[in-house]
C-alpha positions in Angstrom: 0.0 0.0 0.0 2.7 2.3 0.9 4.4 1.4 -2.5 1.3 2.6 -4.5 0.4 6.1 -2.2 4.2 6.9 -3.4 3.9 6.1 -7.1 4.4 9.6 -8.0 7.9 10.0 -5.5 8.9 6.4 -6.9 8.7 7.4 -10.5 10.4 10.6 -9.6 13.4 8.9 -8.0 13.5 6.0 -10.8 13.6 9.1 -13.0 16.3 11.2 -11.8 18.0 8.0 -10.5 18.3 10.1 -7.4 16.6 11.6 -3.8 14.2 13.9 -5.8 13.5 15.8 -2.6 17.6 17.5 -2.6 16.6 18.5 -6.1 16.0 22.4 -6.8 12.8 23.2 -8.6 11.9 26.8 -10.6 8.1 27.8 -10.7 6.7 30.7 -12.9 2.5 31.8 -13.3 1.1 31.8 -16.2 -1.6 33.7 -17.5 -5.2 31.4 -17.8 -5.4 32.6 -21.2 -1.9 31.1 -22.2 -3.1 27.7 -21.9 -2.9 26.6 -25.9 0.1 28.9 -26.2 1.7 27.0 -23.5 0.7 23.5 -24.7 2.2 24.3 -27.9 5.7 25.5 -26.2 5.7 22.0 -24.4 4.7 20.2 -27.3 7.6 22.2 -29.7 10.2 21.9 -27.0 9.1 17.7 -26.2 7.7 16.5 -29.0 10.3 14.3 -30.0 12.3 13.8 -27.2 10.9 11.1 -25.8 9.1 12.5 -22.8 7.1 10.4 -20.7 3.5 12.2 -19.7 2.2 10.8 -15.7 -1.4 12.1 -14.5 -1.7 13.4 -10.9 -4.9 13.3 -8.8 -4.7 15.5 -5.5 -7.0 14.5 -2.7 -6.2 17.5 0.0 -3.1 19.4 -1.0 -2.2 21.4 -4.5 0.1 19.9 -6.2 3.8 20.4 -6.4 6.8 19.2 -7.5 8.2 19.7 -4.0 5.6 18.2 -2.2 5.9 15.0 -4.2 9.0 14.7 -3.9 9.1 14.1 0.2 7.6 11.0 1.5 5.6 12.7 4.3 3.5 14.3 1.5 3.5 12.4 -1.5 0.7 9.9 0.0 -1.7 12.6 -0.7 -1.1 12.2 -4.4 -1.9 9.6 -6.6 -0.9 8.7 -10.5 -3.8 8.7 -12.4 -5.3 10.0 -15.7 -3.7 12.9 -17.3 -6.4 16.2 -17.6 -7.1 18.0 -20.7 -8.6 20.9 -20.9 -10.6 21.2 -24.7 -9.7 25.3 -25.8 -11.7 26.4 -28.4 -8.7 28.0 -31.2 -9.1 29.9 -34.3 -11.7 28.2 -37.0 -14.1 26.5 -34.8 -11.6 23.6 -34.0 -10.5 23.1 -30.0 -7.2 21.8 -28.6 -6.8 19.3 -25.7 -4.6 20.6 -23.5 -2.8 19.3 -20.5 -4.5 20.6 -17.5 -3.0 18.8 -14.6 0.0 16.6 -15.5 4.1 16.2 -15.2 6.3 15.4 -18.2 9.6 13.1 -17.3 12.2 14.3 -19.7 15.9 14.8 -20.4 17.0 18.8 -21.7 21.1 19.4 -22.5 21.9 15.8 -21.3 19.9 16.5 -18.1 17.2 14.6 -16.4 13.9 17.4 -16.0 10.5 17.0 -14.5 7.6 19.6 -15.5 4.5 20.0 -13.6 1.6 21.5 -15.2 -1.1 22.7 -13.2 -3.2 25.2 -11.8 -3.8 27.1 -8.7 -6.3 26.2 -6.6 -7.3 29.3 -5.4 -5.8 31.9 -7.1 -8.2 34.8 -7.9 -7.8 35.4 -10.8 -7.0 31.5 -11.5 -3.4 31.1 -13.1 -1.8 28.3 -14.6 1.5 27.1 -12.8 4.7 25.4 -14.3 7.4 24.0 -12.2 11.0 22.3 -13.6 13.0 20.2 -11.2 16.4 19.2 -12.4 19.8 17.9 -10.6 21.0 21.6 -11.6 18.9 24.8 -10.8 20.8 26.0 -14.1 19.4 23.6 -15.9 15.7 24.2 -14.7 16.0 28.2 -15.6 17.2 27.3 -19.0 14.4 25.0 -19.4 11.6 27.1 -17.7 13.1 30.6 -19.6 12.7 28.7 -23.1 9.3 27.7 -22.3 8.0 31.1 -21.4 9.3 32.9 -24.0 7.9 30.4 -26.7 4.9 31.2 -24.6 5.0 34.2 -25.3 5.1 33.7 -29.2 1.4 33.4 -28.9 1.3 30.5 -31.8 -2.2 30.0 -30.9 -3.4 33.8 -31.5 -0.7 35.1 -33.7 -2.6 36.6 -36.8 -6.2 35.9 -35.9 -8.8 38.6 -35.1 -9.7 37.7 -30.8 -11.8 39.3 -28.7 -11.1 39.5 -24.7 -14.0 38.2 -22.0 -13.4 38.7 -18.2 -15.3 37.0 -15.9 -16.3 37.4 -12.3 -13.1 36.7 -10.6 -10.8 38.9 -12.5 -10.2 35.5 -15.5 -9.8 36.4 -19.0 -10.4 34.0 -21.6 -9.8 34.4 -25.4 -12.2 34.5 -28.1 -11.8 34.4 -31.8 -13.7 35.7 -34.4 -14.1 35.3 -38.4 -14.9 39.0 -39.9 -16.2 39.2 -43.5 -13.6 40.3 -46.1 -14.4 43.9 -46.8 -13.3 45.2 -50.0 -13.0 48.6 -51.1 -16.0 49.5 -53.4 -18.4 49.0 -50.5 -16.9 51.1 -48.3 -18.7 54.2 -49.2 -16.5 57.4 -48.5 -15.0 60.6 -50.3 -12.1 59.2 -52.0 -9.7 61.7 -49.8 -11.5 60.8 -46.7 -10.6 57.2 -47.5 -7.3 57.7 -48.5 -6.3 59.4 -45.7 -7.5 56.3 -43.6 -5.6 54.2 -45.8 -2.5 56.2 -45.6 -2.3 55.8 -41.7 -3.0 52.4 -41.6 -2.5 50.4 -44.3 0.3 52.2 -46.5 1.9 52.7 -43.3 2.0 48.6 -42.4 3.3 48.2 -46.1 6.5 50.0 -45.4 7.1 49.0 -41.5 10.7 48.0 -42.3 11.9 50.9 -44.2 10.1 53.3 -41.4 11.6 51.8 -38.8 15.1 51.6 -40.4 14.5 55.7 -40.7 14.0 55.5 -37.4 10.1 56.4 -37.2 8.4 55.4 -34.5 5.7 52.6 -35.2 3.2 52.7 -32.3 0.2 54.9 -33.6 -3.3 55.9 -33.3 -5.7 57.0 -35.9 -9.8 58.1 -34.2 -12.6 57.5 -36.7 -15.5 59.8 -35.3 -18.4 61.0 -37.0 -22.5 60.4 -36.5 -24.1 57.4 -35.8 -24.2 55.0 -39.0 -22.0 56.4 -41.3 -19.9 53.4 -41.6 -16.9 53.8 -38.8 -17.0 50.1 -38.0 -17.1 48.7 -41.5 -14.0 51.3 -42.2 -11.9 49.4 -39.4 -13.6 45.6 -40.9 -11.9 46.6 -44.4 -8.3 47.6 -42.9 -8.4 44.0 -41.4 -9.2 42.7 -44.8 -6.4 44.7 -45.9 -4.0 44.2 -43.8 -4.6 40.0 -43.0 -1.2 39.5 -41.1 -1.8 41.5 -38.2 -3.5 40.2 -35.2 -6.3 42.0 -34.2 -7.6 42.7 -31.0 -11.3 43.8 -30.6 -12.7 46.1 -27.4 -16.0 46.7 -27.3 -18.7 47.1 -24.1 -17.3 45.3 -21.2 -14.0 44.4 -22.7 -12.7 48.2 -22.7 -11.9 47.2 -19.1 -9.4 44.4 -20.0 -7.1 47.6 -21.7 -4.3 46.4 -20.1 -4.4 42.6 -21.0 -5.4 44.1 -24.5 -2.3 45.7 -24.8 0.1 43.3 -23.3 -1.5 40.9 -25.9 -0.8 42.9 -28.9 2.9 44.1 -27.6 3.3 40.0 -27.4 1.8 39.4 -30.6 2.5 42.0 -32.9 2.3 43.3 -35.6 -1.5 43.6 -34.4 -3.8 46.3 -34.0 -6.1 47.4 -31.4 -10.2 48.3 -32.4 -11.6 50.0 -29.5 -15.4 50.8 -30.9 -17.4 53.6 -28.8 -14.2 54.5 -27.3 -16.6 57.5 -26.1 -18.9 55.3 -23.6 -15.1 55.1 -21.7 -15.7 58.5 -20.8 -19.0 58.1 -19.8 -18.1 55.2 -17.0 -18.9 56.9 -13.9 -17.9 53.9 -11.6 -14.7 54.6 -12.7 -14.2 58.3 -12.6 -13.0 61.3 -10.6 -13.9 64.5 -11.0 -12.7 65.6 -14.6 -10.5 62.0 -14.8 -11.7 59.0 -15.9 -9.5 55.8 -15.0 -10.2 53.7 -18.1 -9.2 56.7 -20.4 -6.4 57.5 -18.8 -5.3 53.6 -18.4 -6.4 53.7 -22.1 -3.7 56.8 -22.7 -1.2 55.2 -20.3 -0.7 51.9 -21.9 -0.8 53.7 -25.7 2.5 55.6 -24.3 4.1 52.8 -22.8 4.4 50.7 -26.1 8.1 51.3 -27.2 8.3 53.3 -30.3 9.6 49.9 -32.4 6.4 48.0 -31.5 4.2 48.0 -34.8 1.0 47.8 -33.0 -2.1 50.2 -34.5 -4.8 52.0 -32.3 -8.1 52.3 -34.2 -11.1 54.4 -31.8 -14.2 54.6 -33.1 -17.1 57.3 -31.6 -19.9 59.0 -32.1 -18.9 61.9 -29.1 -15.2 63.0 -30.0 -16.4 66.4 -27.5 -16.0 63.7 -24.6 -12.4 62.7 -26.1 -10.9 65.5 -26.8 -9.9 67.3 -23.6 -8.2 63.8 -22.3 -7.0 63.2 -25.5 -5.6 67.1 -25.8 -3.9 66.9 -22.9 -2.1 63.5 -23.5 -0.5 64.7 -27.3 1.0 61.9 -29.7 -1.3 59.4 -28.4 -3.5 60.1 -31.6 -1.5 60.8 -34.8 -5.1 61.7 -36.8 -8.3 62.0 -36.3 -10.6 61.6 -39.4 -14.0 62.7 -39.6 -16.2 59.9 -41.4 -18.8 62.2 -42.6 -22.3 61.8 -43.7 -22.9 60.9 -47.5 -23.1 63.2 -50.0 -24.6 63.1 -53.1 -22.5 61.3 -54.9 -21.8 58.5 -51.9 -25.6 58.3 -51.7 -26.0 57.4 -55.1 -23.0 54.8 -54.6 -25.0 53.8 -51.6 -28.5 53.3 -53.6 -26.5 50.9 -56.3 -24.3 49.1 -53.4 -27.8 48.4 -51.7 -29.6 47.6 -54.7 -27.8 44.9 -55.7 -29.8 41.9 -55.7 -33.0 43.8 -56.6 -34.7 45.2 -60.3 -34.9 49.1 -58.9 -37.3 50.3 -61.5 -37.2 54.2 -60.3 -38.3 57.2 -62.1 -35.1 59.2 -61.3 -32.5 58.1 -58.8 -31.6 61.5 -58.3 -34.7 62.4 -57.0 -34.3 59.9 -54.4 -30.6 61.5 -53.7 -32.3 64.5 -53.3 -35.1 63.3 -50.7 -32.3 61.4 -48.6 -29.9 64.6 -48.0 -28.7 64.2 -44.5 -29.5 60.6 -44.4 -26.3 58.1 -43.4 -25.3 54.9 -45.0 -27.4 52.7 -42.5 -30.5 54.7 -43.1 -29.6 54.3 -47.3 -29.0 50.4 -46.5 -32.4 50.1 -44.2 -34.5 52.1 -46.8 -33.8 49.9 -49.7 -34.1 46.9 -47.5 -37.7 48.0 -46.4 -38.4 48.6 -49.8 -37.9 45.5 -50.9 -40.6 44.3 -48.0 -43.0 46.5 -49.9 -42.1 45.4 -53.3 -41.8 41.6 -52.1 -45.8 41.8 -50.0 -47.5 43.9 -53.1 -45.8 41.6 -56.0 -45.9 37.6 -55.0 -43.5 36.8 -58.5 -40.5 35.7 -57.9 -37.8 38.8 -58.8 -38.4 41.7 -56.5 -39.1 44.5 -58.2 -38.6 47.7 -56.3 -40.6 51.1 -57.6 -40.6 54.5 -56.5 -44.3 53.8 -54.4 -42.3 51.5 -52.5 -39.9 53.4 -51.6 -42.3 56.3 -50.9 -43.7 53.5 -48.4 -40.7 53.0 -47.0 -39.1 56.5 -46.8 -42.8 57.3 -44.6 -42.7 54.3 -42.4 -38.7 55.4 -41.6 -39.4 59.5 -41.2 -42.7 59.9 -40.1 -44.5 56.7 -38.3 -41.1 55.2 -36.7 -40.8 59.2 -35.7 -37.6 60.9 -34.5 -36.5 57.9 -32.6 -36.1 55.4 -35.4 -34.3 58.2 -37.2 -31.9 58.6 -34.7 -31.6 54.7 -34.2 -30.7 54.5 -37.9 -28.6 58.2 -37.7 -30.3 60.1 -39.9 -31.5 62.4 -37.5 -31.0 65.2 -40.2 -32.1 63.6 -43.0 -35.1 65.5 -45.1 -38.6 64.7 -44.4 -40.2 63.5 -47.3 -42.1 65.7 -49.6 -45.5 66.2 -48.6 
């Protein structure tokens, strides 16, 4: 019996070929979300060396490497079944990874032992790794390696991830498959969009020649402008253009993981930040003093702590730049540009009504005449109008091809400006858009 409660201390000693318990062991934290980066560092570093993988079941105690390694305490652990923990990874698949385990292997002639594990009572949980070898030298080599693979971030490097805390302070990775944007259908004056383009994407295409001028590569562009005017798909088509980057995405509850947001894309760049609504920051009274707001500022703060080689990109997004800009004023550098994404005009609006109308016959007297009754309007209002014509065309004519005429989009243009009423207007941000002719 007392053979079997020290399985774990005997197959440490047959290992090392030694007292385990006079051998020094190295432990670091990891971060919860570094679980598939981690399993990938163990399996690139072991794969084919020969290491031998033992499960450990706990009954009172944590596990450690030391505490195994005495005999007073290794009767509260048994060998058992190796855990896995399934992580979900980019394109729907999930990777098995060990959760509780300790790899027996040899590193620069050296007999090693890893223990994987977690803490049992961390807040916020962290994963723990521990190397025992005959030399502490050895274990640092080992444990230093391991990290900073680690820290390659195979398992995010180049997607597009999103960032979820939870109730105890844990942060967990999600990742997300954005539709390729391409440049007709984003919908802008052609200097407005260059200009976007020119801080962003022309600007990743000649990283290496900036930075061998000695420019700096951290930067920060704000996309502000009313509600609908197409802000977000303007940051969804630079990460169609620029598909080697990692991207990070902050919106709503995320904006208060800044800091692990930015640690992530130093790690894994070149990557770049979208912080949509940046504005409703400024608007978080739990975290405010007066005239300071601590997730602005922490916002501000991490932007200026990126060294000047890092090629990561900020990209804001807000409707309310007026709440922005005295922070943002008194922190300069932080923002290289701010571009105003304006409202259609009438040449966008017409490029709006044939992007939209794709996929329908429009059988309209005069599109200008439409141009004309939607002055003010922004692309969402354009894009819902011509969908809600459509409803009308599709209910009046049962035939197969929709065929939308200018009654339905009389219809349409009523329901939207004068039964949904100054609400549904502002909903679709076309707050200013011309009623419709009486």
């Amino acid at each position: 019996m007392a053979n079997k409660k020290a399985a774990l201390l005997n197959r440490l000693k047959e290992h090392f070929e030694s007292d385990p318990a006079t051998l020094p062991v190295i432990r670091q934290d990891v971060a919860i979300y570094e679980r598939p980066n981690m399993h990938l560092a163990i399996e690139e570093l072991l794969g084919d060396g020969g290491a031998e993988l033992v499960g450990v079941v706990d009954l009172d105690y944590e596990v450690t490497l030391a505490r195994i390694s005495r005999q007073s305490s290794a009767k509260e652990f048994d060998e058992g079944p190796v855990e896995y923990f399934d992580v979900p990874v980019a394109g729907g698949r999930k990777l098995a990874c060990v959760k509780k385990g300790i790899y027996l292997f040899a590193d620069e002639g050296s007999k090693c032992a890893l223990l994987v594990g977690e803490e049992r009572y961390g807040h916020p949980p962290k994963l723990k790794v521990e190397v025992m070898a005959s030399q502490r030298e050895v274990s640092e080599g080992f444990l230093r390696k391991l990290i900073a693979k680690t820290r390659q971030g195979k398992a995010y490097r180049g997607h597009v991830l999103s960032i979820e805390r939870d109730c105890y302070g844990g942060v967990s990775i999600n990742f997300h498959s954005l539709p390729k944007i391409e440049r007709e259908r984003v919908i802008l004056p052609e200097k407005v969009l260059q200009t976007v383009e020119r801080h962003t994407i022309d600007f990743s295409q000649n990283v290496k020649r900036l930075r061998a001028a000695g420019r700096h590569l951290k930067r920060g562009i704000l996309l502000h402008g009313k509600p609908g005017t197409g802000k977000t798909l303007s940051a969804m088509y630079l990460v169609s253009k620029m598909p080697k980057r990692t991207v990070l995405l902050m919106t709503g509850a995320a904006i208060g993981s800044i800091e692990t947001a930015c640690s992530l894309a130093r790690m894994l760049q070149p990557a770049t930040v979208i912080l949509e609504d940046v504005d409703l920051i400024g608007t978080q009274r739990s975290f405010q003093t007066v005239d300071a707001n601590a997730l602005l500022f922490e916002l501000l703060n991490q932007m200026d702590g990126l060294a000047e080689d890092v090629d990561v990109l900020f990209v804001l997004t807000t409707n309310r730049p007026d709440i922005l800009e005295p922070a943002l004023a008194a922190r300069p550098g932080r923002i290289d540009q701010a571009i105003e994404i304006p409202l259609p005009d009438d040449e966008c609006r017409q490029r709006l009504i044939d992007l939209y109308g794709q996929g329908l016959q429009l059988e309209l007297g005069e599109t200008t005449a439409l141009v004309e009754k939607t002055a003010g309007a922004s692309a969402a209002f354009i894009r819902e109008l011509l969908r809600r014509a459509a409803v009308f065309a599709a209910v009046t004519d049962q035939s197969n091809e929709i065929v939308v005429r200018d009654e339905h989009v009389e219809e349409a243009l009523t329901e939207l400006l004068v039964t949904g009423g100054e609400l549904t207007k502002s909903l679709l941000g076309a707050s200013d858009a011309s009623a419709q002719d009486e």
